[in-house]
C-alpha positions as CSV (number, residue, x, y, z in Angstrom):
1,X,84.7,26.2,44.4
2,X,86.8,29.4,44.9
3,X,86.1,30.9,42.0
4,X,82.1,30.5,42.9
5,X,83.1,32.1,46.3
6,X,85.1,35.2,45.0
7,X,82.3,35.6,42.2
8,X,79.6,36.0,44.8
9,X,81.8,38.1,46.6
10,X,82.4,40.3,43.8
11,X,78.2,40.3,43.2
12,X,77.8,41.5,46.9
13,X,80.3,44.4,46.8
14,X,78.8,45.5,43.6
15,X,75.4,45.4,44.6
16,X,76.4,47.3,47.9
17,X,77.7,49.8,45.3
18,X,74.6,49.9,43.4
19,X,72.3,50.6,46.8
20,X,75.1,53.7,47.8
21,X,73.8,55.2,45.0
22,X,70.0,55.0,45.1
23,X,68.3,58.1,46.9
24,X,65.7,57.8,49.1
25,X,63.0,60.0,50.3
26,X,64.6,60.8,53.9
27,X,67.6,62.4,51.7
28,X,65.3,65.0,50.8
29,X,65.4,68.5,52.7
30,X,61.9,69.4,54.4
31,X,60.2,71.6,51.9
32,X,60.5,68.8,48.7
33,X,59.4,66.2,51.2
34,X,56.3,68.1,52.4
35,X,55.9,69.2,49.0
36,X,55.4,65.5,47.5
37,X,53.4,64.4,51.0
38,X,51.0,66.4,50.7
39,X,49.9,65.8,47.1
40,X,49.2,62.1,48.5
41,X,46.5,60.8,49.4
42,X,45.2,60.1,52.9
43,X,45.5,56.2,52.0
44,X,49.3,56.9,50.0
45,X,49.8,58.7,53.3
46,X,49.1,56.0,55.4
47,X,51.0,54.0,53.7
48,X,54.3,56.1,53.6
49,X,53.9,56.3,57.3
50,X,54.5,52.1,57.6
51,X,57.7,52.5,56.0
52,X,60.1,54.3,59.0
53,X,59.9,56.1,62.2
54,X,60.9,59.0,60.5
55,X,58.2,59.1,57.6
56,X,55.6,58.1,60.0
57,X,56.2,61.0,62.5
58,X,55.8,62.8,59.5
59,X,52.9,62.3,57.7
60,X,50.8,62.3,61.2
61,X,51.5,66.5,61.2
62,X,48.7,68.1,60.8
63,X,50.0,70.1,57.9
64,X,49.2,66.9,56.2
65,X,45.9,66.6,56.9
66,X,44.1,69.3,57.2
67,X,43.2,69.6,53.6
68,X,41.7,66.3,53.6
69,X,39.4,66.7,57.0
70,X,38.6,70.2,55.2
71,X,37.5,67.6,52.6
72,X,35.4,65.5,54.9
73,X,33.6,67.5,56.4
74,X,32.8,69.6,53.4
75,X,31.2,66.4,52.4
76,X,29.8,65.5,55.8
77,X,27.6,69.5,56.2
């Protein structure tokens, strides 16, 4: 029973290593962020905004979405 114990121990630490490694959008600086946002679009943007705080604050700029209500209303007249 202790060895199962220190074994899933041993599985935890390691997979806590594993995620300290991953990189994540929000490690980005501003310019590769807003360079990959605004190739999405407006549903990927959408989506990235459900995942955080952070993302969502940043895909509502209008930055964003100009291009695409350019777009629209190009469509629309």
């Amino acid at each position: 029973m202790q060895l199962q114990n220190k074994s899933c121990l041993v599985s935890k630490v390691e997979y806590r290593e594993e995620e300290e490694d991953k990189a994540s959008l929000l490690d980005l600086h501003d310019l590769p962020l807003d360079c990959i946002l605004e190739k999405l679009s407006p549903t990927e943007l959408c989506n990235v905004a459900q995942v955080c705080k952070s993302l969502r604050e940043r895909c509502r700029s209008y930055y964003l979405w100009e291009k695409h209500m350019k777009m629209i209303s190009s469509k629309i007249l």
